[in-house]
Each structure stands twice: as C-alpha cells, then as structure tokens.
mmCIF file of the N, C-alpha and C atoms, coordinates in Angstrom:
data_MODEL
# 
_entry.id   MODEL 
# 
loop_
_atom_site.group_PDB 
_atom_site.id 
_atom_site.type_symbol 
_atom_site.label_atom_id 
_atom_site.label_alt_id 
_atom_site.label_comp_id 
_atom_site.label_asym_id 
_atom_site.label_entity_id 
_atom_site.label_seq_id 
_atom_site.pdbx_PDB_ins_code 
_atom_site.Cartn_x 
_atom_site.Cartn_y 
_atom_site.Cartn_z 
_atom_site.occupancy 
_atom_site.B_iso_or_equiv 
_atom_site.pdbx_formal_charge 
_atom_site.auth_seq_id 
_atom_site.auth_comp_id 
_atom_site.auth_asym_id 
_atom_site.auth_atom_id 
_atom_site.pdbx_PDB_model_num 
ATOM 1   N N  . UNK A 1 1  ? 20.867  -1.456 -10.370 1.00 0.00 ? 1  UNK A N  1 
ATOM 2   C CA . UNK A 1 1  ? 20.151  -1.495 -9.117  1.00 0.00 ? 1  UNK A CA 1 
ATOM 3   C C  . UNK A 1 1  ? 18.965  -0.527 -9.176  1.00 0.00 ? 1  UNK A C  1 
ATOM 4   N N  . UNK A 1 2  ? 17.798  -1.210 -8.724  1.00 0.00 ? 2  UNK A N  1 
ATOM 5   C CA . UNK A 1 2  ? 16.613  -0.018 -8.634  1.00 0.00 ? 2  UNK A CA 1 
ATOM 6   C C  . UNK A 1 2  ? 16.317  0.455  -7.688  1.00 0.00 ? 2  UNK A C  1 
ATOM 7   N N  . UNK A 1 3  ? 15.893  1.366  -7.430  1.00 0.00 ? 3  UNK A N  1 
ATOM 8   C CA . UNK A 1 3  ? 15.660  2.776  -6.235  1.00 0.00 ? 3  UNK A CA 1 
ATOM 9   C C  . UNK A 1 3  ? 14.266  2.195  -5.614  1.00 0.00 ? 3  UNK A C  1 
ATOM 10  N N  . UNK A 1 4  ? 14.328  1.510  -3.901  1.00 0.00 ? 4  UNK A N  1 
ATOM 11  C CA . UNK A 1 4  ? 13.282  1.044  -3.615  1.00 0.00 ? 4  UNK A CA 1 
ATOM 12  C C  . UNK A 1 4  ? 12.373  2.455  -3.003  1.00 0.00 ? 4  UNK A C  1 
ATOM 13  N N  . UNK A 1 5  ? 11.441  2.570  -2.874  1.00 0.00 ? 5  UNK A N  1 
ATOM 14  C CA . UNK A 1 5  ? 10.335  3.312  -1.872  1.00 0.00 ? 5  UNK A CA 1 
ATOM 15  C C  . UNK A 1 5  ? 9.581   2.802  -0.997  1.00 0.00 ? 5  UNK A C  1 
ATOM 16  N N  . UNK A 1 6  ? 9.382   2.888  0.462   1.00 0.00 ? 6  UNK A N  1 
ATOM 17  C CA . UNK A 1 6  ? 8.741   2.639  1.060   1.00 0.00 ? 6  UNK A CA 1 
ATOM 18  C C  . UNK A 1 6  ? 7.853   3.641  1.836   1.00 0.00 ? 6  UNK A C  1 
ATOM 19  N N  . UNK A 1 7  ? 6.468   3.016  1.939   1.00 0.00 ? 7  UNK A N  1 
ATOM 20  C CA . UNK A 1 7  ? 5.505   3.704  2.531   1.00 0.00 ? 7  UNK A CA 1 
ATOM 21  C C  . UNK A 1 7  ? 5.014   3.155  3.438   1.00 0.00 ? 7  UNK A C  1 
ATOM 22  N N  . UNK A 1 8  ? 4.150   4.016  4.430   1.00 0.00 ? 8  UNK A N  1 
ATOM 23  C CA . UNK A 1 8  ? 4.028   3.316  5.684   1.00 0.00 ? 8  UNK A CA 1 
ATOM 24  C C  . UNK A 1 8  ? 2.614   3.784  6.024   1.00 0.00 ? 8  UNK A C  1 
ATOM 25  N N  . UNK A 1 9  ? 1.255   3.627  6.254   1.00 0.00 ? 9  UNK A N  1 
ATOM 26  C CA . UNK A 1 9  ? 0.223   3.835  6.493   1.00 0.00 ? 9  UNK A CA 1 
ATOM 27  C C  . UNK A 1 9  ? -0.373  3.200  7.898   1.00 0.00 ? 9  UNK A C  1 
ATOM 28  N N  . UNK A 1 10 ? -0.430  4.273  9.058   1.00 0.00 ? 10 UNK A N  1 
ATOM 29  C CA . UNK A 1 10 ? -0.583  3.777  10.101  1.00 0.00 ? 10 UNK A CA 1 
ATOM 30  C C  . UNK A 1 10 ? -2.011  3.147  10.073  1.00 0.00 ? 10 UNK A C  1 
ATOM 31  N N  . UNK A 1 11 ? -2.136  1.486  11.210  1.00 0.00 ? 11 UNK A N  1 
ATOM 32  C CA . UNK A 1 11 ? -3.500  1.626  11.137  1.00 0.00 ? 11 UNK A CA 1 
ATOM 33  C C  . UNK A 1 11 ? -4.352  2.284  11.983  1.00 0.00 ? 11 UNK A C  1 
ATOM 34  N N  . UNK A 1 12 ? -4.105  3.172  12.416  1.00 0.00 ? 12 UNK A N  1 
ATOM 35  C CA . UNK A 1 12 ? -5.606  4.001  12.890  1.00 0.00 ? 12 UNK A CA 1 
ATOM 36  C C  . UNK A 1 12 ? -5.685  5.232  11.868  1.00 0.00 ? 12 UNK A C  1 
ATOM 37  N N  . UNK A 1 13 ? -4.823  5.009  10.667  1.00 0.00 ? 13 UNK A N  1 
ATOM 38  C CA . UNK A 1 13 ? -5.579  6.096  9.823   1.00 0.00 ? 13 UNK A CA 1 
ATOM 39  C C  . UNK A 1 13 ? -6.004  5.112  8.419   1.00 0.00 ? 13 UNK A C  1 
ATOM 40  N N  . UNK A 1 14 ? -6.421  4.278  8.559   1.00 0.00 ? 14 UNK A N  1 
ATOM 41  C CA . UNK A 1 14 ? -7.120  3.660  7.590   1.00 0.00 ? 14 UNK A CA 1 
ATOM 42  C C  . UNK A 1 14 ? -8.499  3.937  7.358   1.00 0.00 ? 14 UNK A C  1 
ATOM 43  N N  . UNK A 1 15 ? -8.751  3.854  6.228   1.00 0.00 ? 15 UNK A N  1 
ATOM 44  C CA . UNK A 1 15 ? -10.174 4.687  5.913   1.00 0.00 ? 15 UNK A CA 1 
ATOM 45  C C  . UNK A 1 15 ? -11.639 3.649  6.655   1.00 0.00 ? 15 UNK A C  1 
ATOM 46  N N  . UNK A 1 16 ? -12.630 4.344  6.525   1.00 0.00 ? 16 UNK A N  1 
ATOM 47  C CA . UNK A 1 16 ? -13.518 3.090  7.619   1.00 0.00 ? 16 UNK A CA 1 
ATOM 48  C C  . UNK A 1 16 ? -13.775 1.693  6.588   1.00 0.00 ? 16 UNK A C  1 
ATOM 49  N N  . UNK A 1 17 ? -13.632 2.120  5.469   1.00 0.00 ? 17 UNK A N  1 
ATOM 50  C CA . UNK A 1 17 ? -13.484 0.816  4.203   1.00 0.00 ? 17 UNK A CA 1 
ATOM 51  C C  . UNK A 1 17 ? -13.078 -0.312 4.291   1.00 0.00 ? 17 UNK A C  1 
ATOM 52  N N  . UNK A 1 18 ? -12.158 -0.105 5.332   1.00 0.00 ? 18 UNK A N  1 
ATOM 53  C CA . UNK A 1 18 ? -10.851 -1.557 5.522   1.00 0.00 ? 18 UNK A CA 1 
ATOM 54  C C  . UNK A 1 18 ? -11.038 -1.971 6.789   1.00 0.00 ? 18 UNK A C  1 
ATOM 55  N N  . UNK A 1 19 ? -11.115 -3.381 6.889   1.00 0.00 ? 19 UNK A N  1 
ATOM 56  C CA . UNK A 1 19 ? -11.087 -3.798 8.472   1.00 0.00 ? 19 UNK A CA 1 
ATOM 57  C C  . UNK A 1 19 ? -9.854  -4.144 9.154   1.00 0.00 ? 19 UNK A C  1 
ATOM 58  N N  . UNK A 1 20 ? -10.120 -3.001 10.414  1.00 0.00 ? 20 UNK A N  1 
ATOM 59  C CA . UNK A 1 20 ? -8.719  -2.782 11.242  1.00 0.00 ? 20 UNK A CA 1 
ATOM 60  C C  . UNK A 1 20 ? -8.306  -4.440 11.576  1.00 0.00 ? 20 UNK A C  1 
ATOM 61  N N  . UNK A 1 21 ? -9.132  -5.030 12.398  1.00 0.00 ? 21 UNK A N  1 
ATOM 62  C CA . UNK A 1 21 ? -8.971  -6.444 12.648  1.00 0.00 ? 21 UNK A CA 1 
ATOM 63  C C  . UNK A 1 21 ? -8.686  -7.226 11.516  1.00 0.00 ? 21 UNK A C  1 
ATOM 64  N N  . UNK A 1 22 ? -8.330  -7.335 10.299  1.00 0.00 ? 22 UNK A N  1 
ATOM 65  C CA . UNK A 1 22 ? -7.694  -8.223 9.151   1.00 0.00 ? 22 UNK A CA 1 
ATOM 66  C C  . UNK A 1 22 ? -6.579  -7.344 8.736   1.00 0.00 ? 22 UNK A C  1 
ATOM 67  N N  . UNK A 1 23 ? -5.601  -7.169 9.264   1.00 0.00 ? 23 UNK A N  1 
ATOM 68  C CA . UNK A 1 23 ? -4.348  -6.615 8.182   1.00 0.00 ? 23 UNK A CA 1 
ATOM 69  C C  . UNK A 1 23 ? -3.754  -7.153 7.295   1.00 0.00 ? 23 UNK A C  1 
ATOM 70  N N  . UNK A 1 24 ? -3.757  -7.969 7.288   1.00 0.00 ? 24 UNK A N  1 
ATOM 71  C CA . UNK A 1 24 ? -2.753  -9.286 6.442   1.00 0.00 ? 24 UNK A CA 1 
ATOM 72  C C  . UNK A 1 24 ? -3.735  -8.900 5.265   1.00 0.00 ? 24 UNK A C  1 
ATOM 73  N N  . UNK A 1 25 ? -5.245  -9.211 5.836   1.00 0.00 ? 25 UNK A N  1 
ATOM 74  C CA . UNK A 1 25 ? -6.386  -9.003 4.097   1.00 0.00 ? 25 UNK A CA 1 
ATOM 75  C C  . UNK A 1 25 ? -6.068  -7.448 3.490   1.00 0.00 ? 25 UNK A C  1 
ATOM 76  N N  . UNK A 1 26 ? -6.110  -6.948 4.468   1.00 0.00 ? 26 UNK A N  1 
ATOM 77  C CA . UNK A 1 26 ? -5.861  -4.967 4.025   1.00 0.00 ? 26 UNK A CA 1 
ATOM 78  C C  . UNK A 1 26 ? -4.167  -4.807 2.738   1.00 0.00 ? 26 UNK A C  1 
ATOM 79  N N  . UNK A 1 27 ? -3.211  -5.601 3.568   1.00 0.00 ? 27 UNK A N  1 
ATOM 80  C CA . UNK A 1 27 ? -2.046  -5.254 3.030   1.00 0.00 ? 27 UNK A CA 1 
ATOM 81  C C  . UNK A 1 27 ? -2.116  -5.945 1.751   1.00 0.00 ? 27 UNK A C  1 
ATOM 82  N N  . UNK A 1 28 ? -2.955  -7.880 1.937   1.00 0.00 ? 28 UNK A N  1 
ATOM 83  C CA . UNK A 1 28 ? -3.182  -7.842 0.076   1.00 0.00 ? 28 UNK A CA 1 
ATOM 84  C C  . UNK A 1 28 ? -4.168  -7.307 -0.753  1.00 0.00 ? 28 UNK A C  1 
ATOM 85  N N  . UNK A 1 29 ? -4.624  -6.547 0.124   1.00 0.00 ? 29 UNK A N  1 
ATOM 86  C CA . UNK A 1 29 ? -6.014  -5.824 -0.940  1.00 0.00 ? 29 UNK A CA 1 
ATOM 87  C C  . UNK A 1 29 ? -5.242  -4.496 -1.705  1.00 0.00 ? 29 UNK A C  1 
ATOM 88  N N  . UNK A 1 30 ? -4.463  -3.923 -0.825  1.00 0.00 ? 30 UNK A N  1 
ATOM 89  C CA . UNK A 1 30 ? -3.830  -2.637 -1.233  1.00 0.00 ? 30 UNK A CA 1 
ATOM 90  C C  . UNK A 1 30 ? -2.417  -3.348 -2.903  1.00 0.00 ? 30 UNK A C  1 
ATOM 91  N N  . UNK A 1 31 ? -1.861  -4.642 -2.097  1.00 0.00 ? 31 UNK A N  1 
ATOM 92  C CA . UNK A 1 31 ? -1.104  -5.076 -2.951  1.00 0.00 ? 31 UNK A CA 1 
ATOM 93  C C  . UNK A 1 31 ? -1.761  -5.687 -4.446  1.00 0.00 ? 31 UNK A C  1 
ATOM 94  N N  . UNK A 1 32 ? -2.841  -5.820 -4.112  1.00 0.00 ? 32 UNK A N  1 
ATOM 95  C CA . UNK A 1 32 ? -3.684  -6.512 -5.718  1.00 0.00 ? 32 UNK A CA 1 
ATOM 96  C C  . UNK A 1 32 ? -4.171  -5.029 -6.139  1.00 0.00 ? 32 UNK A C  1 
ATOM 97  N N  . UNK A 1 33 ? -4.439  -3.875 -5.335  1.00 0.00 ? 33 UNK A N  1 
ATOM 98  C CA . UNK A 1 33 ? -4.835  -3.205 -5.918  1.00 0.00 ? 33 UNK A CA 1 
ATOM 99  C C  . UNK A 1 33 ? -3.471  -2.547 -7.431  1.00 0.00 ? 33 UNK A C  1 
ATOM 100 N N  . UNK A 1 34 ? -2.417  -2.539 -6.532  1.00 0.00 ? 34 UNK A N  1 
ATOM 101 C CA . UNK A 1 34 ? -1.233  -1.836 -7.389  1.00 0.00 ? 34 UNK A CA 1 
ATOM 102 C C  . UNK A 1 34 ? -1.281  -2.423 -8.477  1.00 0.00 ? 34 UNK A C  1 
ATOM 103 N N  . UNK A 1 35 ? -1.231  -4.170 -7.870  1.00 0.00 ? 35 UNK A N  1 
ATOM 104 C CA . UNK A 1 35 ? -0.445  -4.858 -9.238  1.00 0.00 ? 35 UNK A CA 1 
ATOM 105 C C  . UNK A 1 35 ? -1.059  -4.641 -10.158 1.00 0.00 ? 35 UNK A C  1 
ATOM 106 N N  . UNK A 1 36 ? -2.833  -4.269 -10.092 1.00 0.00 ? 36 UNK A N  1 
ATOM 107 C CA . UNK A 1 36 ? -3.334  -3.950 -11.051 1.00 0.00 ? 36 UNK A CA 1 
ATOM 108 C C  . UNK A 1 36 ? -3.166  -3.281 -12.044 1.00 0.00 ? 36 UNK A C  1 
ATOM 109 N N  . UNK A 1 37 ? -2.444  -2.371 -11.561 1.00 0.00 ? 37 UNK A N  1 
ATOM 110 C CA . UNK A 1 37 ? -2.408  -1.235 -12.436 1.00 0.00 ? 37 UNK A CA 1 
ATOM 111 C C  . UNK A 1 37 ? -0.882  -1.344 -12.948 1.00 0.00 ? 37 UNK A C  1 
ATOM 112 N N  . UNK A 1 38 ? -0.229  -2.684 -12.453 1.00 0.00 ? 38 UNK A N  1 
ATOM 113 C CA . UNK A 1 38 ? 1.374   -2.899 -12.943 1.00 0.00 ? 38 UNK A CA 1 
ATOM 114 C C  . UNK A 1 38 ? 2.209   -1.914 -12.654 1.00 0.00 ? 38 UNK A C  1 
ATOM 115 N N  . UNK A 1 39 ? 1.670   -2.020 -11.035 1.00 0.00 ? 39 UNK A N  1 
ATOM 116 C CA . UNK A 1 39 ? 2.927   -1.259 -10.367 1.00 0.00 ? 39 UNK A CA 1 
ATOM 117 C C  . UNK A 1 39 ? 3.513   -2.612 -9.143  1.00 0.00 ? 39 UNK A C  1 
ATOM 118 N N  . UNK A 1 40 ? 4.527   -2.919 -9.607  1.00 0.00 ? 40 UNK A N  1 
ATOM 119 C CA . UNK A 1 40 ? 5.286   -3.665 -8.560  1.00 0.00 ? 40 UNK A CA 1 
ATOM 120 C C  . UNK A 1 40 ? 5.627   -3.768 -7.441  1.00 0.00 ? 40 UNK A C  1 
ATOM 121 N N  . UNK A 1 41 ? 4.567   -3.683 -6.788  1.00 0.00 ? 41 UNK A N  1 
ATOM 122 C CA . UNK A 1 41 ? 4.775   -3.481 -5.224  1.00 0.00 ? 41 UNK A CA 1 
ATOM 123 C C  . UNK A 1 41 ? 4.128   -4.683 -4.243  1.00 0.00 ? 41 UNK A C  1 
ATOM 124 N N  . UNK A 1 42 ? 5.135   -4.990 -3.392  1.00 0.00 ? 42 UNK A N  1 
ATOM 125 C CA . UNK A 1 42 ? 5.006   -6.044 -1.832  1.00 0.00 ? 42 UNK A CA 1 
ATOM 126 C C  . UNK A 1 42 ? 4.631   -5.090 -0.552  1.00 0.00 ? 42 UNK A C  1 
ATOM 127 N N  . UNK A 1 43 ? 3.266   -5.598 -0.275  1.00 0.00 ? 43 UNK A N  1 
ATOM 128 C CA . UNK A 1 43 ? 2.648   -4.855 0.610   1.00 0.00 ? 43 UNK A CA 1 
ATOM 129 C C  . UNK A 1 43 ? 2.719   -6.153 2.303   1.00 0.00 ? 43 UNK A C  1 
ATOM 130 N N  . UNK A 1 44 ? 2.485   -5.261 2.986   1.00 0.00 ? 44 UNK A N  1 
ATOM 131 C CA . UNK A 1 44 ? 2.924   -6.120 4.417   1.00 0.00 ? 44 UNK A CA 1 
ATOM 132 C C  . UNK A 1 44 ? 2.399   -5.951 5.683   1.00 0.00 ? 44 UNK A C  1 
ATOM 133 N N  . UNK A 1 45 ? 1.453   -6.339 6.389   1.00 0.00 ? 45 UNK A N  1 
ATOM 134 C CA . UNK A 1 45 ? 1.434   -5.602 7.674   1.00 0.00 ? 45 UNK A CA 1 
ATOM 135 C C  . UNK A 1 45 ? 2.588   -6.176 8.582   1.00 0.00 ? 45 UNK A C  1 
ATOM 136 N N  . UNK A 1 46 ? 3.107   -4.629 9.239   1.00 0.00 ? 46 UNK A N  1 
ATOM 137 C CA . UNK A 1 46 ? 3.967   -4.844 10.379  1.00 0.00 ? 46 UNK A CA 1 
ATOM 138 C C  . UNK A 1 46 ? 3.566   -4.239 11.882  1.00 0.00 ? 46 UNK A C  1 
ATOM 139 N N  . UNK A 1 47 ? 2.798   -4.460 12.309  1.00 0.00 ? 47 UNK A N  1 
ATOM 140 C CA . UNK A 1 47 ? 2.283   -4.709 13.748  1.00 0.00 ? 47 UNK A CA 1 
ATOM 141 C C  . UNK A 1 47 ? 1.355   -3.098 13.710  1.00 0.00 ? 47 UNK A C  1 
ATOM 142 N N  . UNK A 1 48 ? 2.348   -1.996 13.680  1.00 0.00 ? 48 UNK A N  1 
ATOM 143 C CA . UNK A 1 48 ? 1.492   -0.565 13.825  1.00 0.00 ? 48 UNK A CA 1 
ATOM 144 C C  . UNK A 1 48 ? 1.066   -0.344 12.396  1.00 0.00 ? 48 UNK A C  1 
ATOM 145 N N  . UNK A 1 49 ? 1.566   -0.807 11.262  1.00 0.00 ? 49 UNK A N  1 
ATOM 146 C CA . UNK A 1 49 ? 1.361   -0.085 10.370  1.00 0.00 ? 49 UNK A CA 1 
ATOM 147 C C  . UNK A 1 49 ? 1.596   -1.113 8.864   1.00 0.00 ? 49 UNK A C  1 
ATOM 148 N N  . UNK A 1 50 ? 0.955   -0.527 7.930   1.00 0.00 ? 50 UNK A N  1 
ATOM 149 C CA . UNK A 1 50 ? 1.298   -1.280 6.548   1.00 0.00 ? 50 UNK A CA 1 
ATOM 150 C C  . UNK A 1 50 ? 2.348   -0.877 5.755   1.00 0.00 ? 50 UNK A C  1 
ATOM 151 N N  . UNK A 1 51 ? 3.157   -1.692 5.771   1.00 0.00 ? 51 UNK A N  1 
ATOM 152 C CA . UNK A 1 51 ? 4.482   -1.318 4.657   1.00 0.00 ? 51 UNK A CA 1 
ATOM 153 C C  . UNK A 1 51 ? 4.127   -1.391 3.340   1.00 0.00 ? 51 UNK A C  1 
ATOM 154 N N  . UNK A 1 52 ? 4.321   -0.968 2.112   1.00 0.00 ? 52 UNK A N  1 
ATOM 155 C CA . UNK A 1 52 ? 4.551   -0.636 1.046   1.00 0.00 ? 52 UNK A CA 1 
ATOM 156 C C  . UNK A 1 52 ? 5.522   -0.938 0.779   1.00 0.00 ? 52 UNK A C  1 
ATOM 157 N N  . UNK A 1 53 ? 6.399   -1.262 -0.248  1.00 0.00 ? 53 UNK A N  1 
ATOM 158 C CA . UNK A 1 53 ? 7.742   -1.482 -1.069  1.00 0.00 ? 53 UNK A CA 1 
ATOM 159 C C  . UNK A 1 53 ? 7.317   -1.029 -2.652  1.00 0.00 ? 53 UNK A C  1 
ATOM 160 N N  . UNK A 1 54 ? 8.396   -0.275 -3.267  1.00 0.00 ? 54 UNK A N  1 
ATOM 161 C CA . UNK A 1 54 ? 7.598   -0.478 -4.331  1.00 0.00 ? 54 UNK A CA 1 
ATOM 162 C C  . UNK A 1 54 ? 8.734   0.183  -5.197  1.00 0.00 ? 54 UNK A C  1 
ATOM 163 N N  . UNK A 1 55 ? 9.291   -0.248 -6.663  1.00 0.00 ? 55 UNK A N  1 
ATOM 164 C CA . UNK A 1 55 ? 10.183  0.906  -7.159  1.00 0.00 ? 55 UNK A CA 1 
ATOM 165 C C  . UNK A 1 55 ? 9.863   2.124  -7.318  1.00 0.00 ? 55 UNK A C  1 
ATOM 166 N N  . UNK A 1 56 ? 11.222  3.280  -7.020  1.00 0.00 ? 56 UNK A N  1 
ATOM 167 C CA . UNK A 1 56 ? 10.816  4.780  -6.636  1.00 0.00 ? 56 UNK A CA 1 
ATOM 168 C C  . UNK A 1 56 ? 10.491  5.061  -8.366  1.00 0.00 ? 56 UNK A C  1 
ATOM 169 N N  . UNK A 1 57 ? 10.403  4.610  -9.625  1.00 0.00 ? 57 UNK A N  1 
ATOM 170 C CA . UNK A 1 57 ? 10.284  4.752  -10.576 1.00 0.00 ? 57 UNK A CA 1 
ATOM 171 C C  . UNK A 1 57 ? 8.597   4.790  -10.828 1.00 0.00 ? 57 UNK A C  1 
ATOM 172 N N  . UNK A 1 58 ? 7.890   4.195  -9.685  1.00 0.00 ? 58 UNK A N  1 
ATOM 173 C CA . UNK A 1 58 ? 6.649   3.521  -10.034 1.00 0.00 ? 58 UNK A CA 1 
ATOM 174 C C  . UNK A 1 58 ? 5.998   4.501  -9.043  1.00 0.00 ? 58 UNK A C  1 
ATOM 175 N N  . UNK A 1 59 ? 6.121   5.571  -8.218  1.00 0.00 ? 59 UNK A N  1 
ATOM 176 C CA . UNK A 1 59 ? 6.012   6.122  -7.446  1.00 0.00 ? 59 UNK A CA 1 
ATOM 177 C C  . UNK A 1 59 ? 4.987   6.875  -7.757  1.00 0.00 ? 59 UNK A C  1 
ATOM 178 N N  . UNK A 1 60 ? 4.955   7.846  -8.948  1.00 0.00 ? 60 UNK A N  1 
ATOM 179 C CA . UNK A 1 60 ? 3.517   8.642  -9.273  1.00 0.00 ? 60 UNK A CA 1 
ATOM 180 C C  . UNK A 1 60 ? 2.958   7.326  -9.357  1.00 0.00 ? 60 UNK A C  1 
ATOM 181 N N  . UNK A 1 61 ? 2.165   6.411  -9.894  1.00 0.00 ? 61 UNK A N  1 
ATOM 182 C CA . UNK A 1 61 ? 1.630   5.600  -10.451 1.00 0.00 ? 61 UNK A CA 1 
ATOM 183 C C  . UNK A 1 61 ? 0.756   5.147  -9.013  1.00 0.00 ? 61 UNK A C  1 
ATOM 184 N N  . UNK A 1 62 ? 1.338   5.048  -7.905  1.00 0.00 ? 62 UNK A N  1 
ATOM 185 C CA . UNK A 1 62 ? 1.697   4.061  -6.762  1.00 0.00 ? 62 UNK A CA 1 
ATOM 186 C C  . UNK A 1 62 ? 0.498   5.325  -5.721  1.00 0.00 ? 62 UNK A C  1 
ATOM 187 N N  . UNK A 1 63 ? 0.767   6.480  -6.259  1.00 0.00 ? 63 UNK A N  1 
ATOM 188 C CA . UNK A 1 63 ? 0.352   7.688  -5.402  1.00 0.00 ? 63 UNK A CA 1 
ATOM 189 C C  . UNK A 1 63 ? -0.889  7.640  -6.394  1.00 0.00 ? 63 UNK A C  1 
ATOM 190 N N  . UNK A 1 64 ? -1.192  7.940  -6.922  1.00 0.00 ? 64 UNK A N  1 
ATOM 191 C CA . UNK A 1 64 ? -2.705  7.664  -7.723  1.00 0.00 ? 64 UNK A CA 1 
ATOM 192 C C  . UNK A 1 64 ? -3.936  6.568  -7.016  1.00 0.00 ? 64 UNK A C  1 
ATOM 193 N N  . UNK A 1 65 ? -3.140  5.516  -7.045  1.00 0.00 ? 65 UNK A N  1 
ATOM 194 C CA . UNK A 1 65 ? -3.935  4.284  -6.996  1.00 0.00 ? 65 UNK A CA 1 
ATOM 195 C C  . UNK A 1 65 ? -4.328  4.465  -5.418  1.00 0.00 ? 65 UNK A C  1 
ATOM 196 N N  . UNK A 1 66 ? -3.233  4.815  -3.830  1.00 0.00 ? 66 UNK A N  1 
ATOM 197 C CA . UNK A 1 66 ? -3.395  5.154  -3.170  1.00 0.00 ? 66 UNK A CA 1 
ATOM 198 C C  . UNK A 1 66 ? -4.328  6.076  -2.551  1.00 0.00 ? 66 UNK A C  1 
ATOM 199 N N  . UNK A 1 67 ? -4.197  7.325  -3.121  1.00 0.00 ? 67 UNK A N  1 
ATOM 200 C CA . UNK A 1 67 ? -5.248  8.282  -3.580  1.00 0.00 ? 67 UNK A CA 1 
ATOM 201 C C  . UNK A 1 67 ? -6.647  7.441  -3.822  1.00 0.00 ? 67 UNK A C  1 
ATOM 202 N N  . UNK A 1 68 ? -7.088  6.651  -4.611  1.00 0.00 ? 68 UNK A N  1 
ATOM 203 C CA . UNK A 1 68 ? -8.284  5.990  -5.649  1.00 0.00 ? 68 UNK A CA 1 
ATOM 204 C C  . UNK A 1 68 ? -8.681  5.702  -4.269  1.00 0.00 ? 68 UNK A C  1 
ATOM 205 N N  . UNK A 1 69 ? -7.887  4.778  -3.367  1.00 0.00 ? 69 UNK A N  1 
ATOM 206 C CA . UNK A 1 69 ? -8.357  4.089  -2.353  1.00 0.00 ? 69 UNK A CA 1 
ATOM 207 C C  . UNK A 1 69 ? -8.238  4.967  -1.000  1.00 0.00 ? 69 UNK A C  1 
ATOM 208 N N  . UNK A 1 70 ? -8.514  6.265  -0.887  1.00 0.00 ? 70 UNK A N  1 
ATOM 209 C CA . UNK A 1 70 ? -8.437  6.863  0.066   1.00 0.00 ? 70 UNK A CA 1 
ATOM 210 C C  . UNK A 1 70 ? -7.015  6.839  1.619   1.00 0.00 ? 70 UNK A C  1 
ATOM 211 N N  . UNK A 1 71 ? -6.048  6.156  0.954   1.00 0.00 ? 71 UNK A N  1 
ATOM 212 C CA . UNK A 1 71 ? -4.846  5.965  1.699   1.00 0.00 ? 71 UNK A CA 1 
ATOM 213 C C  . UNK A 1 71 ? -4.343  7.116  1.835   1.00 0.00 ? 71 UNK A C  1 
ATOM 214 N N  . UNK A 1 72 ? -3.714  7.942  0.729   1.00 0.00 ? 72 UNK A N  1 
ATOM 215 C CA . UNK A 1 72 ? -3.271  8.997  0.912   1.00 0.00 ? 72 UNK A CA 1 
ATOM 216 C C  . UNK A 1 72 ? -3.990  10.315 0.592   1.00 0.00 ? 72 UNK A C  1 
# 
C-alpha cells in the first residue's frame, strides 16, 4: 500500500497567473505540470480550494514543482 498526500491550495491564494474563474483549467494545469516531471499526481477543484493527491514518496519532487509555479 502507498502513503497518499494531500494538498490543498485555497483559491484566493492563487498567484495572479491563474484564472480564479477556470478551476477545473487551474487544477489540470497544476496536474500536467507534475506529471511532467513524473510525479503522479490527480489534481481537482473542490469548490474553495484545489486538491492535490499525490504519493507521500513523491512529495519533495511535488514541493519543487509547486514552488516553480508559485503555489507554495
């Protein structure tokens, strides 16, 4: 069994980069961004905020790319 992680990025702290009015586009932009880098993660908007999923193994990797894109 693998160790899931979830993250949660409210949207009123999204950087001015991303448009508040498209979440669905935001959550697959963030999700193509990972896979890029072959980190396995299902990204989601859920009404206040964007979910993240992602294995806790992939976690530095996951915090980088986040970082790149001004999320965290």
């Amino acid at each position: 069994m693998t160790a899931i992680t979830t993250i949660r990025i409210d949207h009123a702290a999204l950087p001015d980069q991303f448009d508040r009015s498209r979440p669905d586009a935001i959550a697959a932009a963030i999700e193509a961004a990972l896979r890029e880098d072959g980190i396995k993660a299902e990204a989601s908007d859920v009404i206040s905020h964007i979910k993240i999923e992602l294995p806790t193994s992939q976690l530095a990797s996951a915090s980088a790319v986040l970082a790149d894109l001004r999320l965290i």
